[in-house]
N, C-alpha and C positions, 0 to 999 in steps of 0.2 A: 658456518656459524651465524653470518648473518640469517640466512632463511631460518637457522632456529629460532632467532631472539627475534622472527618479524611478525609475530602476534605479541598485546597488549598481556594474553595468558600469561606467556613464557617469559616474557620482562618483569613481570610483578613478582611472577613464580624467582625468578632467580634473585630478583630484588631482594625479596621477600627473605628469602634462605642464605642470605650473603650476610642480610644484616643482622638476622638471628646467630650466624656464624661469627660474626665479629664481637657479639654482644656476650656469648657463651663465652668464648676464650678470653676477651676480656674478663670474665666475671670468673671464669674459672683459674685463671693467673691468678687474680687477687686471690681465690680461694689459697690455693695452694699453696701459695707465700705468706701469708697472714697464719695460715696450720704450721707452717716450718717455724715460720719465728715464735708462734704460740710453746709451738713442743720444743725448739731450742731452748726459748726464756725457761719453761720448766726443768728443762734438764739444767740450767743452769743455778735456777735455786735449789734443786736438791745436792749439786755440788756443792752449793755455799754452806745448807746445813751440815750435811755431813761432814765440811772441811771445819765448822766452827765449833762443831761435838767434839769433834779429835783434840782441837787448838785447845777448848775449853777443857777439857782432860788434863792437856799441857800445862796450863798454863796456872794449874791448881795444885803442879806439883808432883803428879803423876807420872815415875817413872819410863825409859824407854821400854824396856823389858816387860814391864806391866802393862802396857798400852794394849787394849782389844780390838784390833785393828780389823774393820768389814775383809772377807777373805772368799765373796762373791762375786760375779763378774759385771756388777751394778754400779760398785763402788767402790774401784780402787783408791789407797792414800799411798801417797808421798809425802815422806817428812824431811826438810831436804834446813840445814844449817846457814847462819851468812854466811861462811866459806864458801858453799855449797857442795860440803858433803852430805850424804844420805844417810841419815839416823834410823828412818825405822821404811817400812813397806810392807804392803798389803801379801798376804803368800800367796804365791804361783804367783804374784805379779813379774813376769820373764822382760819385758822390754816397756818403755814409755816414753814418748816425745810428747812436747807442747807446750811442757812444765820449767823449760830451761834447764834441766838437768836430765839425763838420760839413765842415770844410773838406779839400779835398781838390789846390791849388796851394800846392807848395811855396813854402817862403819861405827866401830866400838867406843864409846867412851862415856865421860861422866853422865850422870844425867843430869837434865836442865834443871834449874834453878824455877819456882814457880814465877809467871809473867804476867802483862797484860796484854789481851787481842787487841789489835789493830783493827778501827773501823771498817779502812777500806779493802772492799774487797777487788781482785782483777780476776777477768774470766779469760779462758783461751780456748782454745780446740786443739786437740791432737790423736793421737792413740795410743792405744796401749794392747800388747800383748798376755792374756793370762791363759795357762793350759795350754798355750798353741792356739788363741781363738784373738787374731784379731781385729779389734773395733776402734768406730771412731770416739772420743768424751769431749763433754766440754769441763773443763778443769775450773774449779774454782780455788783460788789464794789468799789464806788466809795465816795474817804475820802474826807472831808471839814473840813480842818483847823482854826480858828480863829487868827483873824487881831488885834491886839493892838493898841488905837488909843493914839498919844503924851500925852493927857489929865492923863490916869491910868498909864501912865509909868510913869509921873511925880509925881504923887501921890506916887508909889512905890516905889520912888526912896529920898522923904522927908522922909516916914513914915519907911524907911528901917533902923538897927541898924547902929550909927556910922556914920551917916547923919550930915552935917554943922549944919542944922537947930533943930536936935531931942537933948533930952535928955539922950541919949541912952538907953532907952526902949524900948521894941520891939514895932513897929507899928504895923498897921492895913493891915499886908499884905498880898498877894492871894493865898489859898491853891491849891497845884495843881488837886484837887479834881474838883474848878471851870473852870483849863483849862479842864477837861476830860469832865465836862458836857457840854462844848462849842465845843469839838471834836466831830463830827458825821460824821455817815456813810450813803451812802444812797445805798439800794439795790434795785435794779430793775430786775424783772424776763422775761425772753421770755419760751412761751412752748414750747415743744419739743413733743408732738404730733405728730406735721406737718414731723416731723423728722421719730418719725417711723408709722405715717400711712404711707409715700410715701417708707420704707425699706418695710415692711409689704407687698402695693402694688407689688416692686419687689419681693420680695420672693415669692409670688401668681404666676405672671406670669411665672415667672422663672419654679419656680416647675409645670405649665403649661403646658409650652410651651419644654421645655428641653426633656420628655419622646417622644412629637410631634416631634424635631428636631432629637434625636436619632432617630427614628422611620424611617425619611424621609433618614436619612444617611444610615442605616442599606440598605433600600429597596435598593435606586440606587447605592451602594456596591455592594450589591450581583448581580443589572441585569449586573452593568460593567465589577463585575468581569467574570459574565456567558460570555456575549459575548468576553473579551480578553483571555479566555481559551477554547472558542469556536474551536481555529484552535488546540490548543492542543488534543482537544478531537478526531478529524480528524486524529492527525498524531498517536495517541496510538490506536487507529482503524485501522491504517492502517499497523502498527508495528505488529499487532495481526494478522491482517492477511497472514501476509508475516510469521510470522512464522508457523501460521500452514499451509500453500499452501507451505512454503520452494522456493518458486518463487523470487530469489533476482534479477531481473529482473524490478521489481516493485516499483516504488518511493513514497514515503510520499508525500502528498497536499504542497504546497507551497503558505504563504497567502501573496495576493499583498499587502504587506507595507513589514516598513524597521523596522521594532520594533525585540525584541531580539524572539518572536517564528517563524518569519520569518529567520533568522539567525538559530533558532536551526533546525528548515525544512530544510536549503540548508545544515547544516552540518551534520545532518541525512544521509541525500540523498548521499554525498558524502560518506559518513562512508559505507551506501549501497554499493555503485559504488565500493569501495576498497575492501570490503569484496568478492561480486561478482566475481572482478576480481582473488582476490589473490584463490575465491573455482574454476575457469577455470582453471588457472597455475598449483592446487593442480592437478586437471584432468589430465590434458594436461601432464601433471609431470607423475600422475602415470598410463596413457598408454604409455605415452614414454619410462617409465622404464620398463614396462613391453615389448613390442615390442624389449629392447635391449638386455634385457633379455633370450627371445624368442630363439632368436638367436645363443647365443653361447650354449645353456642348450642345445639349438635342433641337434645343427650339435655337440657337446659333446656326446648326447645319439647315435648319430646315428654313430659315430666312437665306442664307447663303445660298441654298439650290432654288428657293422660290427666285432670288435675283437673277440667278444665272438665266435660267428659266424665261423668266419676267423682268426686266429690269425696270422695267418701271413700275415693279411694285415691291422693289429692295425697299425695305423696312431700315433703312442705314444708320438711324438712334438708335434703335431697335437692339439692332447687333453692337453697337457700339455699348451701348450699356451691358450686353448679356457680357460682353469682354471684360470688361473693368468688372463685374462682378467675380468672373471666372480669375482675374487679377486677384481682387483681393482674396476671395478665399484658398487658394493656393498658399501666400503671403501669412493666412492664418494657418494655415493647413504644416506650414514650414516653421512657423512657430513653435506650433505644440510639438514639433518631432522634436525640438531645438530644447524644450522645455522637459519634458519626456524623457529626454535623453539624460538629464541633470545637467544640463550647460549654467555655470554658475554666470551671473551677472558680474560684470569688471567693481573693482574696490576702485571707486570715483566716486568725488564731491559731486553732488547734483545739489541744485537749488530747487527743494520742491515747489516751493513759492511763485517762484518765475516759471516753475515748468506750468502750473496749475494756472498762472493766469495767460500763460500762452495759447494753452488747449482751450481754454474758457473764449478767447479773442478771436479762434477758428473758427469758432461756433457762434458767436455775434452775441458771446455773455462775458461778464464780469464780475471776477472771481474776489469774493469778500478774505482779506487774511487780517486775521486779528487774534491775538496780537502779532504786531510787527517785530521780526528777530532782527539783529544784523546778520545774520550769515544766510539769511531766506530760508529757513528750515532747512538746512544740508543733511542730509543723506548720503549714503553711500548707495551706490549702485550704476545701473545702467539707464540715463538719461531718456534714448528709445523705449526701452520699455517699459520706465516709468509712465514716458507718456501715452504710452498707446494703454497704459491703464487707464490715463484718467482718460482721453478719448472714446473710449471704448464707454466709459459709464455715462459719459456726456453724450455721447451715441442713443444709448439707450434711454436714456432720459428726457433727449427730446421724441422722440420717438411712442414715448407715453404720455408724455405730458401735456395737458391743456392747453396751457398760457403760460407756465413760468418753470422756470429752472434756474437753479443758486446752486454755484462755487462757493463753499469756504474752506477755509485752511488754517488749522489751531492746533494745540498741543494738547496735549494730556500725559502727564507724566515728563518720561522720556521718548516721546511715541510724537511724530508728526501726524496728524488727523485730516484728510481730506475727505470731506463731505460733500454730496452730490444727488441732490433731492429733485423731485418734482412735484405736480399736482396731481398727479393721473389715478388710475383706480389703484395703483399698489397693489404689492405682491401677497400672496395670501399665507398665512404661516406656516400651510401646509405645506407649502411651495416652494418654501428660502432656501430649503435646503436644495430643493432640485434644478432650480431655476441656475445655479451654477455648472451643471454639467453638460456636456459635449451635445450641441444638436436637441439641446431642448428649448422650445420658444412656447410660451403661455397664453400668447395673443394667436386669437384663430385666422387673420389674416397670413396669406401664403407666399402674397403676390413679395418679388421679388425688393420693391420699394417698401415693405414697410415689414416684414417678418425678420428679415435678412435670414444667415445660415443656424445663428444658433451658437455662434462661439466667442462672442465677445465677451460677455459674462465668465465663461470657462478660461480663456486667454488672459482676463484681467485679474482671474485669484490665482493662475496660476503663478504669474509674474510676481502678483503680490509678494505668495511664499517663498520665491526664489531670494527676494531681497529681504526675509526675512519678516516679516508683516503679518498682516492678514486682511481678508474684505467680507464683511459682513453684511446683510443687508435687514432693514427693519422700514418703522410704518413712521413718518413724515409725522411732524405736529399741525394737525389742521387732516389730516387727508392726504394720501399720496406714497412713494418709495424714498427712503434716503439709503444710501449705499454709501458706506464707510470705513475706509482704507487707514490700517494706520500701517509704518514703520518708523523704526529705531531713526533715532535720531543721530547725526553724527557724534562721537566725541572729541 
């Protein structure tokens, strides 16, 4: 079961047809229930007419004997007394329940007195037997009253104890036994057949036609959903083969519409393009390390063996300096893997302030901060790499610079500002952008004292962005570079 339901097809497809099935049979119960109670209500009002034709017959005065009683199997009557004997009945009616009386032989006697119907009406269900045939009805009940006419009221009202005209012996007065035989009911049935052969009829088609409409949802599910995961299929084919060819060079299908697997192709496709670029950079990265490397290791051994050699012509600055070069760049080299990697910087107060005028005081300058905060511009981050940011531009800066070089440090917004200018010929605007990246130097000098590797600039926006910030670099007022660090301030 699992390996059926283990494509996205067969999940949607069954999804699909489960909730069409729940939705049908919901909707097909209220059908069928809402038709019974439709055709029961009508069965019920044509028992109530036909019970209030007869009543109304009755109650005009109209004979038992005389009464034309329906003697089809639509609509049987029961005429049933307060005692509850039975007065009159439909013919062939053989047997009846529902009506509270069972009997179906008339019973003899006067006939009623004309009355008035009784508004309300009760309805019941039961059955009845006529011909040998039988069904279910819903019975409706309707009462007839008896009318007094001035003639017996005046009689009862001489012959009653305590009378002007009596003796005061009880007269000849009426038991209520004779109003209850003058009280009748008249019951008239409608069947209810009609009612569930047409349930019946739904339930048939229903349970027909339901596995047919499942059937038909199922099918065009699963072709729609084949063809909307059609381009999916294209782009996990084409992910396959990019990794075993390892060719990131190679882009995913992209399907002409605007639907979300067209979105996830271009955001593939770019995920490709970053990835590609960032395995070039890794390249580029590590023969330029290696090339920089090259270099001091070689003219290192080659003083090393000229000493063994010669020792009095050990060049011993010489190699001392190629070391501490070979130092630092290692030191940056450990960085960028550090940075590269996403190593976030520690959630620490740093005083930018005092780190800027510390780095400023290495360097034999004096770092202007205005305005003055109490908290020295705080920051969050990493203290070290803060400052090997600002070292790193103060690095550079004397290094271009004529005669002067300015520290300052100010706000803007919520952004601490450390600016780091000099006089030199500045960077060219073609340039800004590149002048940050790995092993790029703009100055044609090579020599090891005044080119350097090429990654201080790179190491210093790295850092930046780690803490969140950024370094920008622009043209001096007067002539020259300012490079422009900002980050968030603490809150």
């Amino acid at each position: 079961m699992r390996r059926l339901l283990g494509s996205v097809r067969a999940r949607a497809t069954v999804a699909a047809t489960l909730v069409v099935a729940l939705v049908l049979v919901a909707a097909g119960t209220a059908v069928v229930l809402s038709l019974r109670a439709n055709l029961v209500d009508r069965a019920g009002a044509d028992a109530e007419s036909a019970a209030r034709q007869v009543a109304a017959r009755l109650a005009s005065g109209t004979p038992w004997d005389a009464l034309d009683l329906p003697d089809d199997d639509d609509e049987p009557v029961q005429i049933v007394d307060g005692t509850g004997r039975v007065r009159a009945v439909s013919e062939d009616l053989e047997a009846v329940s529902g009506t509270g009386t069972s009997g179906v032989k008339p019973f003899a006697g006067p006939a009623p007195r004309p009355g008035a119907l009784d508004d309300d009406v009760s309805l019941s269900d039961g059955e009845a037997v006529i011909d040998g045939d039988r069904d279910t009805y819903r019975w409706a009940a309707v009462e007839v009253k008896p009318q007094e006419d001035d003639d017996s009221r005046d009689d009862d009202e001489e012959d009653s104890p305590g009378s002007s005209g009596g003796s005061g012996s009880s007269g000849a007065s009426r038991s209520p036994g004779d109003d209850d035989a003058r009280t009748f009911t008249v019951y008239a049935g409608a069947p209810l057949d009609a009612a569930d052969g047409a349930v019946r009829t739904a339930l048939t088609v229903m349970l027909i036609g339901l596995p047919v409409l499942l059937g038909v949802v199922a099918a065009v599910t699963w072709a729609v959903t084949r063809r909307a995961l059609r381009p999916v299929e294209g782009i996990r084919a084409e992910l396959d083969a990019i990794t075993g060819s390892r060719d990131l060079a190679r882009r995913v299908p992209e399907p002409a519409t605007h639907d979300e697997i067209a979105a996830l192709a271009r955001t593939t496709n770019a995920t490709l393009a970053a990835l590609e670029d960032a395995v070039d950079k890794q390249r580029r990265f590590v023969a330029d390390a290696s090339h920089e490397l090259r270099s001091p290791i070689a003219s290192l051994r080659t003083q090393l063996e000229v000493g063994a050699a010669h020792p009095e012509l050990l060049d011993l600055d010489g190699a001392v300096e190629d070391t501490v070069r070979l130092q630092h760049l290692a030191a940056d080299l450990l960085l960028l893997a550090r940075l590269d990697a996403g190593e976030r910087p520690p959630d620490r107060l740093v005083r930018l302030a005092d780190l800027a005028a510390r780095e400023a005081a290495e360097h034999g300058l004096r770092a202007t901060i205005e305005p003055e905060r109490p908290d020295g511009y705080a920051v969050r981050g990493s203290a070290p790499q803060l400052g090997r940011v600002l070292g790193n531009l103060i690095d550079n800066a004397r290094r271009h610079a004529r005669s002067e070089v300015t520290v300052q440090v100010g706000q803007e917004g919520r952004e601490a500002v450390v600016t780091v200018s000099d006089d030199g010929p500045g960077v060219p605007p073609g340039e800004r952008a590149r002048v940050f990246e790995r092993f790029v130097r703009l100055d044609d000098a090579r020599a090891r004292d005044e080119g350097g590797a090429g990654l201080g600039l790179a190491i210093a926006r790295d850092a930046a962005h780690r803490h969140g910030g950024s370094l920008t670099v622009g043209e001096r007022r007067g002539g020259g570079a300012e490079f422009v660090v900002r980050v968030p301030l603490a809150q």
